[in-house]
C-alpha positions as CSV (number, residue, x, y, z in Angstrom):
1,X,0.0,0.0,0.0
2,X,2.6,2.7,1.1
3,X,4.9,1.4,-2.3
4,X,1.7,2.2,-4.4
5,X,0.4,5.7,-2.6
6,X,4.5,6.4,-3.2
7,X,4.1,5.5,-7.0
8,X,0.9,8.0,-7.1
9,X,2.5,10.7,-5.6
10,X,5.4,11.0,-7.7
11,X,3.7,10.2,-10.8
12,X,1.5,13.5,-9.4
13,X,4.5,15.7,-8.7
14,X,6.5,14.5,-12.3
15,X,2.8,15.4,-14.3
16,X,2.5,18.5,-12.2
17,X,5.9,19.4,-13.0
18,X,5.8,18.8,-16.9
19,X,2.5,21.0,-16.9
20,X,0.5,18.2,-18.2
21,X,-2.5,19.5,-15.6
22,X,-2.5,22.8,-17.8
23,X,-2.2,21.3,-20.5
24,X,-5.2,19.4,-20.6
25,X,-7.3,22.0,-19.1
26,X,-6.3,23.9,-21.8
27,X,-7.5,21.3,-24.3
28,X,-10.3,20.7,-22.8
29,X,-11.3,24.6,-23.0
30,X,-10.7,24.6,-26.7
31,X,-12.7,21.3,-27.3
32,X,-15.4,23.2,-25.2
33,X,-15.2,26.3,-26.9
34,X,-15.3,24.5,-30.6
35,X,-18.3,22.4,-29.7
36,X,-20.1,25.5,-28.1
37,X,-19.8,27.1,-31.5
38,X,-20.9,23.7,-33.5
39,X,-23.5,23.4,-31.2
40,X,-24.7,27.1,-31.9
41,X,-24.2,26.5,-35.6
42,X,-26.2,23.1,-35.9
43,X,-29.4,24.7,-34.0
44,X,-29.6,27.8,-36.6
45,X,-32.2,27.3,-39.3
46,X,-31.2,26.8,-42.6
47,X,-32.2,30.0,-43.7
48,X,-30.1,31.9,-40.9
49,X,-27.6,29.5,-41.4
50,X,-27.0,31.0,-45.4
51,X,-27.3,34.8,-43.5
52,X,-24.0,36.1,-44.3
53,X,-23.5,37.7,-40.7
54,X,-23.9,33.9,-38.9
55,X,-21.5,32.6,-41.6
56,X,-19.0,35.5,-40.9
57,X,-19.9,35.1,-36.8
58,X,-19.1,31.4,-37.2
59,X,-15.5,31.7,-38.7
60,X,-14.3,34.6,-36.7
61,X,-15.2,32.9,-33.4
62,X,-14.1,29.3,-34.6
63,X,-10.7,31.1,-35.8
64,X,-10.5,33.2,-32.2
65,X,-10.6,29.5,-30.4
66,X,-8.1,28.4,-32.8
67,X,-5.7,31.1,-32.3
68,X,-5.6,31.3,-28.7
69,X,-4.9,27.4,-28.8
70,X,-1.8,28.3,-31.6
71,X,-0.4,31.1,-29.3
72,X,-0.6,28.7,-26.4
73,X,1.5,26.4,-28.3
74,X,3.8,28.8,-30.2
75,X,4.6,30.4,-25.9
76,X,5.1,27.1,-24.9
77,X,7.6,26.6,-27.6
78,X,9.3,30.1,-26.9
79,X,10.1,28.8,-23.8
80,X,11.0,25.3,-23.9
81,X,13.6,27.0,-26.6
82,X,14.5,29.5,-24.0
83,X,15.0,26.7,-21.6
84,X,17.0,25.0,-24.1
85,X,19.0,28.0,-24.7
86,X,20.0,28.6,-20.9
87,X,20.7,24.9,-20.2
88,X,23.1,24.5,-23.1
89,X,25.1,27.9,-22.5
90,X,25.6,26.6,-18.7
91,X,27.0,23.4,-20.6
92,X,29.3,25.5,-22.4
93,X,30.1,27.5,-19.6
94,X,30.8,24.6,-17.2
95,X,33.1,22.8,-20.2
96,X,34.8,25.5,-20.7
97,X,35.5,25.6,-17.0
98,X,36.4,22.1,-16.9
99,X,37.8,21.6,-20.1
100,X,40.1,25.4,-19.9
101,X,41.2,25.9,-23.3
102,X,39.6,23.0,-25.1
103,X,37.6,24.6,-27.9
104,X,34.7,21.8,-28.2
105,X,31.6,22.8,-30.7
106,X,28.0,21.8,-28.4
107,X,25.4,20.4,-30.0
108,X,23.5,22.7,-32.5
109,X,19.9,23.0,-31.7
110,X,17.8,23.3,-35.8
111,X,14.7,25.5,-35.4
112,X,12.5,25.7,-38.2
113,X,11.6,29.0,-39.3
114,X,8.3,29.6,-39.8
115,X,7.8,33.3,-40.9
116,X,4.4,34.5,-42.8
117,X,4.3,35.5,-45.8
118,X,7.9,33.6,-46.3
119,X,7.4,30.2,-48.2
120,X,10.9,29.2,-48.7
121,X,11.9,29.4,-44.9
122,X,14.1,27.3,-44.0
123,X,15.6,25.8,-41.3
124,X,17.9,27.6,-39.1
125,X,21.2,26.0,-36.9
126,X,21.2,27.6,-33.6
127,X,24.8,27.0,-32.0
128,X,25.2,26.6,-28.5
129,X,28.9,28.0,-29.0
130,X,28.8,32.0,-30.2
């Protein structure tokens, strides 16, 4: 019993930590919010539903949902970039530390670059060494 309440609880804290709690009330929400708007939709009459205001209040709130689910995605990519930033300068900065002198090349992180309006982005090397 105690090895199993043990298992629970840090299965809890690792879930709580990774922001997976959030993460699915967040998903949730937007499920919510998208089947509020279908449900709105489906009980229009035909008639309104051809009204070009309900078509034009049907996209622009179905887009709305979907863009505050993309910027929730695109900030939690910012920072897990950010994070992977900091913790591979510290790397540098404890090899060169350790290593004094040694002039080793980390590991390069590839972003994709993803600009409007830019179809032939492409992928950019981020070096952990400047």
């Amino acid at each position: 019993m105690a090895l199993t309440t043990a298992i629970a609880g840090a299965l809890a804290t690792y879930l709580s930590d990774r922001g997976v709690d959030s993460t699915l009330t967040n998903y949730n929400q937007t499920a919510i919010d998208l089947e509020n708007i279908k449900g709105w939709w489906t009980a229009l009459q035909p008639d309104e539903q051809g009204d070009p205001s309900n078509v034009d209040a049907l996209v622009e709130n179905t887009e709305k949902v979907l863009a505050t689910e993309l910027s929730g995605w695109t900030q939690r990519m910012q920072d897990a970039l950010a994070n992977l930033r900091k913790d591979q300068e510290k790397e540098a900065d404890d090899k060169g530390a350790d290593g004094a002198g040694r002039n080793e090349a980390g590991p390069n992180l590839v972003v994709a670059a993803r600009s409007e309006g830019r179809p032939d982005a492409t992928p950019t090397a981020l070096s952990s060494t400047r």
